[in-house]
C-alpha positions as CSV (number, residue, x, y, z in Angstrom):
1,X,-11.0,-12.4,-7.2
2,X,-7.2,-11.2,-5.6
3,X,-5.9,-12.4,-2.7
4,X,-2.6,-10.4,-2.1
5,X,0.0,-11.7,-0.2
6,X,3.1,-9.1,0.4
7,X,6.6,-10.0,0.5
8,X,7.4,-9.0,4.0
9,X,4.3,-11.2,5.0
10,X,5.5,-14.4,3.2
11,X,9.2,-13.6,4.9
12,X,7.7,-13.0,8.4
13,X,6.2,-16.7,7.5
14,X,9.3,-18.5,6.1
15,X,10.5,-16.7,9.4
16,X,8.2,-18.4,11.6
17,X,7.6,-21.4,10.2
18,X,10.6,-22.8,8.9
19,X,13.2,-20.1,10.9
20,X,14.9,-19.1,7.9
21,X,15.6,-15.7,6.9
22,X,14.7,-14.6,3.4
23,X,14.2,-12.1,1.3
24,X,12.1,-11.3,-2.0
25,X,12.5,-9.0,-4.9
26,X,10.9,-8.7,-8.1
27,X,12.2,-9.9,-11.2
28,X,9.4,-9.8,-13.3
29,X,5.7,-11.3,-13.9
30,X,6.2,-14.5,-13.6
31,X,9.7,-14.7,-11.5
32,X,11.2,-13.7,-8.0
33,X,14.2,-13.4,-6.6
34,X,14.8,-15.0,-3.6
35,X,17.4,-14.9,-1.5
36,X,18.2,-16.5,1.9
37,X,20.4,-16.2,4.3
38,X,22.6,-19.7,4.5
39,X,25.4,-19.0,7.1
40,X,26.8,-16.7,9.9
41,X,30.3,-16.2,10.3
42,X,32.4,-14.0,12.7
43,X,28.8,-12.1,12.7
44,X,28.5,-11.5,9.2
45,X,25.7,-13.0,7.4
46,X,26.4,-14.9,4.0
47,X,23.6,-15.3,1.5
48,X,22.3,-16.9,-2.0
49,X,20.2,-16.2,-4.6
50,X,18.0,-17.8,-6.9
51,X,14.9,-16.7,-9.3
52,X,12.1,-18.8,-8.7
53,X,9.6,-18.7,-11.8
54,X,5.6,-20.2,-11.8
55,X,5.9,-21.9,-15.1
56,X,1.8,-22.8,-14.7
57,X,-0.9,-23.4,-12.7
58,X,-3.3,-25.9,-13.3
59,X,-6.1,-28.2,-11.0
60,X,-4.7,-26.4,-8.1
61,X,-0.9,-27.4,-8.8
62,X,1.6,-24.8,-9.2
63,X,4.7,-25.5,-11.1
64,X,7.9,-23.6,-10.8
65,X,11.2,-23.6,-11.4
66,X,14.3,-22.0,-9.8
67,X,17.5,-21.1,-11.2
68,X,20.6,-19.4,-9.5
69,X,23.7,-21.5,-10.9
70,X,25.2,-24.8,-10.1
71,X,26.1,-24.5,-6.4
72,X,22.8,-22.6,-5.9
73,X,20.8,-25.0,-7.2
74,X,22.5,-28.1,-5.1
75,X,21.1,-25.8,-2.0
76,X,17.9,-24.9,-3.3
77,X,16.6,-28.7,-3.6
78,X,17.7,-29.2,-0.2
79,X,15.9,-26.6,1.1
80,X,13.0,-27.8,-0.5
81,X,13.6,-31.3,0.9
82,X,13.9,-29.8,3.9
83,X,10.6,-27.6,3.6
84,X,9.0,-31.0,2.1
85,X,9.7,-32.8,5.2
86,X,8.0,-30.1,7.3
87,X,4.9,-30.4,5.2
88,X,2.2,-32.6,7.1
89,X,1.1,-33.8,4.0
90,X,4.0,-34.9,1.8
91,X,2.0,-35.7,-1.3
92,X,1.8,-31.8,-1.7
93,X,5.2,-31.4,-2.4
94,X,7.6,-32.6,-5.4
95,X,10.6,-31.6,-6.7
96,X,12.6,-32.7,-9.6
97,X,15.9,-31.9,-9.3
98,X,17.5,-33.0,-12.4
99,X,15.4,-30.5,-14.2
100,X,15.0,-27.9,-11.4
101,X,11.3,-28.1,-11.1
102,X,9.1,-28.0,-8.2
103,X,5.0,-28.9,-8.1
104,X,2.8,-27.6,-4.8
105,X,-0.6,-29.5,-4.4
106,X,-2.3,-27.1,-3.0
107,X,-5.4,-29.3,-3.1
108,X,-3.2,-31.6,-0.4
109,X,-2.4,-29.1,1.7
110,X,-5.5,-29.1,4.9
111,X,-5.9,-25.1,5.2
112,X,-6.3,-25.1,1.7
113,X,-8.6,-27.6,0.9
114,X,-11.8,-25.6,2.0
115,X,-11.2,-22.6,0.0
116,X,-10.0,-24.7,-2.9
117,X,-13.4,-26.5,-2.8
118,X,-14.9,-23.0,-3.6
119,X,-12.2,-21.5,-6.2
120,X,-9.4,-22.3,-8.4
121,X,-6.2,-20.3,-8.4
122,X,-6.2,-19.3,-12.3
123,X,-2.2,-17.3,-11.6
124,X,-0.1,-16.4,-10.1
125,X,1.6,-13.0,-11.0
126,X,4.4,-11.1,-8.8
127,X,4.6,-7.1,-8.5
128,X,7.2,-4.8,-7.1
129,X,5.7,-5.7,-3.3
130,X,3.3,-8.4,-3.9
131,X,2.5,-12.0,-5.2
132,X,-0.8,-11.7,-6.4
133,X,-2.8,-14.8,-6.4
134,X,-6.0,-14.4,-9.1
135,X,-9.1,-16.6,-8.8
136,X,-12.5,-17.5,-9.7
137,X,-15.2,-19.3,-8.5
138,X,-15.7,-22.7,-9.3
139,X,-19.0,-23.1,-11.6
């Protein structure tokens, strides 16, 4: 079973839910390229980069990584700081920054938990328009 999430969906999210204002794009299979907008000046909007890759996912814990050079990276973990310390559930989320790697619970986080009681997320695999999110029944 597919669930399909679309870029523009997950941006309207991020939008929402943590008012910032990104931006997806395909890299391959496995990776994304995100990029957010960081700072406003004079009315021009300045942005950054970064691939984010799903190394694995395993017992309901996704792994990734993200990569978009030095200065990038600094700004990356504390986005995800931030984005950890807007989780209700903190346990869900960790990140370590020496080696640029990031693990979701998604068996910690509460909208999940009933669905994940049913299935496990076997992948997850990005398209030109779409993160596709492949899953079975649990036996």
């Amino acid at each position: 079973m597919r669930a399909i999430l679309s870029y523009q969906e997950l941006e309207e999210y991020i939008l929402k839910k943590y008012e910032r204002k990104v931006k997806f794009a395909y890299v391959n299979g496995n990776s994304v390229k995100l990029t957010a907008v960081v700072k406003k000046v004079a009315g021009i909007a300045l942005t950054a980069s970064a691939n984010i890759t799903v190394n694995s996912v395993e017992d309901g814990i996704v792994k990734f990584s993200y990569d978009g050079g030095t200065a990038m990276n600094m700004m990356i973990t504390g986005a995800l700081l931030f984005m950890k310390e807007k989780q209700p559930k903190t346990d869900a989320f960790d990140i370590r920054t020496e080696d640029r790697l990031a693990m979701l619970n998604l068996n910690m986080i509460d909208p999940l938990q009933k669905a994940l009681e049913v299935v496990d997320l076997k992948n997850v695999i990005f398209t030109q328009d779409e993160m596709v999110l492949n899953m079975a029944f649990k036996e």
